[in-house]
N, C-alpha and C positions, 0 to 999 in steps of 0.2 A: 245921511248921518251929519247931523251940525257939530261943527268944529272942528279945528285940525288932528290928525292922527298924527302920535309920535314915534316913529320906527325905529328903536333904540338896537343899534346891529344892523343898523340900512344899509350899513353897506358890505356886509356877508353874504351869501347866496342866499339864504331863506326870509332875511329882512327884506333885501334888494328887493327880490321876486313879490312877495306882500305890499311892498311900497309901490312898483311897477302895474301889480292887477288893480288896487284901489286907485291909482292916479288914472288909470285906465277907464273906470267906473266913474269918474269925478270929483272922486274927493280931495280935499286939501292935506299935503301929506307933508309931514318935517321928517328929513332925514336925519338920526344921531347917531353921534360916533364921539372917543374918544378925544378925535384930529376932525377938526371943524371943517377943513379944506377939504378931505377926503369924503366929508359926510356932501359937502359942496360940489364934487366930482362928481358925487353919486349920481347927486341931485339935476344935475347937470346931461346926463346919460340919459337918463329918464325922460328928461326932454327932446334930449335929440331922437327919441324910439313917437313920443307924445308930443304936438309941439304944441297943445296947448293944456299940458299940463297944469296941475296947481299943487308946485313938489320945491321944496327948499331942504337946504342943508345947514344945521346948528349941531354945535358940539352938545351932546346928552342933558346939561344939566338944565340949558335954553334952549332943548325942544324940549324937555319937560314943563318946562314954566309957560309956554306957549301951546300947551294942548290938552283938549280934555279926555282922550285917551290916548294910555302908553301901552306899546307892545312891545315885548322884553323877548328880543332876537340873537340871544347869547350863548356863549357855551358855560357849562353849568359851572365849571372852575372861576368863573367870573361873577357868577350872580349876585352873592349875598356880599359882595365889594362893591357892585356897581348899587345894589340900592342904597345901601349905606350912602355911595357918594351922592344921589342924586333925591335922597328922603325931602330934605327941606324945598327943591324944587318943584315936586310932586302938586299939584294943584289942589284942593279941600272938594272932594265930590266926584274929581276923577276917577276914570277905569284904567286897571293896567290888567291889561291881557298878556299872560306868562306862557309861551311856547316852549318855556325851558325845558329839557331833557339832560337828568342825571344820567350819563354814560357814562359807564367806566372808562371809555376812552380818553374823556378830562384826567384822568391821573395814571394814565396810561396803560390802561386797562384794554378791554374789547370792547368795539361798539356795539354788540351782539347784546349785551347785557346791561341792567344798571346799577348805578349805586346806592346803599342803603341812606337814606337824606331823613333825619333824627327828626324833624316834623312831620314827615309818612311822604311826602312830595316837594317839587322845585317851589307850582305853584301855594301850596299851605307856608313853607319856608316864607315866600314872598307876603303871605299875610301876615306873617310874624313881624315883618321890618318894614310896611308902608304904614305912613301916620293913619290915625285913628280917620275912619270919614270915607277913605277909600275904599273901592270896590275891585276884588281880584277877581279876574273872570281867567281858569284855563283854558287851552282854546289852540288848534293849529299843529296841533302835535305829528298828526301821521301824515301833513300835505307833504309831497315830494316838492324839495326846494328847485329840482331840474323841471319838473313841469310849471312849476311858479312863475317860472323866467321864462319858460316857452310862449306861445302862442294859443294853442290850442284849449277846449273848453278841458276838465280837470274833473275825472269819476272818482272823486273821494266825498265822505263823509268828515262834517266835522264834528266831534265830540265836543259841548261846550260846558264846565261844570263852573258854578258861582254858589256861592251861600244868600248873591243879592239878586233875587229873580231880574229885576228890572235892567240890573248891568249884562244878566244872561241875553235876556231878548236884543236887546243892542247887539249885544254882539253876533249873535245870531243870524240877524238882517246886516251885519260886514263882511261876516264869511258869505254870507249868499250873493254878495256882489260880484262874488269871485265866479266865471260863466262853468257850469259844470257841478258846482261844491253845493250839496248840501248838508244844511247845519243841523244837529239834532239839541234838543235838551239832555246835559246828563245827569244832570242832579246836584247833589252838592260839591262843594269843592274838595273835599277829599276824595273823592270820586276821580280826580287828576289821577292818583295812583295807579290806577289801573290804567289808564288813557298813557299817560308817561311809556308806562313798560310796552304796550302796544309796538312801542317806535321802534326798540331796540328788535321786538320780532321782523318786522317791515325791512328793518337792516340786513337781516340773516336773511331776508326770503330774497331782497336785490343782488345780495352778494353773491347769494347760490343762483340766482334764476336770470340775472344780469339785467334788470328791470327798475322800476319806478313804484312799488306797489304803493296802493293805499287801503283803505277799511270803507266797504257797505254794509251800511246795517236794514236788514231785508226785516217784510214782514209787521209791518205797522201801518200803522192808517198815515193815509195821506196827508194829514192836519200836525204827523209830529213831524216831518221834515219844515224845514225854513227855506225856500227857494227864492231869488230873485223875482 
């Protein structure tokens, strides 16, 4: 993948973990966060695990201006504040991959469940408020952020949906870097809605069964998974 990746939430459990498997794979990775120094700490961890990483830390609006894809590692009560603040950053042709999940738990709800989001999804929300030119790829929704940061290779499926085939394949071949994860196509981007609610089941199944779950999608030919 050419270019640096922007892990916006890097330094949360499910950004961290994402910025940690791809720095692992080789890629160049900016960590963002609200607090530069923390996104800098992050970045700094990472190395000490990699030491020959290729991982920095910038406050959100300068790792957006410096990559040509952004992966949006937030809680959903933040979302449509944090694009607002970083829209003009945004680069003309970039991808931002939206892992957001509307939980009721943002407004203090259950996480078991989500919230009704007036576009149909996080990700659709997000093509409402990125400048014109860019491409929202959904993506990452049911990985366990506890296995992200572990070790071991990762039996999930990724769901990827885009309205821009070409930003889908991309991303396709990033999730399959990750040892374990295969990617699937899922179609279009409203398509998110269903992938989104997925997460909050996955929630109810660890809570009850005290686990890490994720989603295989059985029964297709070998040519639609994306693997490494």
């Amino acid at each position: 993948m050419s270019g640096p990746i922007a892990v916006l939430g890097g330094t949360g459990p499910e950004g961290f973990g994402l910025a940690l498997r791809w720095a692992q794979s080789g890629e160049t990775v900016i960590i963002g966060s609200r607090d530069a120094l923390r996104a800098q700490a992050a970045a700094a961890k990472i190395r000490q695990k990699i030491t020959d990483a290729k991982v920095s830390g910038e406050e959100n609006s300068a790792a957006c201006a410096l990559s040509g894809i952004i992966v949006l590692t937030i809680p959903f009560e933040g979302h449509a504040a944090l694009l607002k603040q970083i829209k003009s950053a945004i680069p003309p042709g970039s991808i931002v991959i939206d892992t957001t999940v509307p939980l009721a738990a943002s407004v203090g709800g259950r996480a078991t469940r989500t919230l009704g989001v007036w576009q149909g999804s996080a990700a659709e929300e997000t093509a409402e408020l990125v400048p014109p030119g860019v491409s929202v790829v959904a993506a990452f929704h049911n990985v366990s952020s506890a296995l992200l940061n572990a070790d071991a290779p990762i039996e999930c499926d990724v769901i990827v949906c885009s309205d821009d085939h070409a930003a889908s394949e991309k991303v396709q071949a990033l999730a399959a870097k990750i040892p374990g994860i295969r990617a699937l196509d899922g179609g279009k981007l409203e398509n998110a809605r269903i992938v989104e609610q997925i997460t909050a089941l996955l929630i109810g199944l660890n809570i009850r069964h005290k686990g890490h779950s994720g989603i295989r999608i059985t029964g297709l030919p070998a040519a639609a998974y994306h693997t490494d």
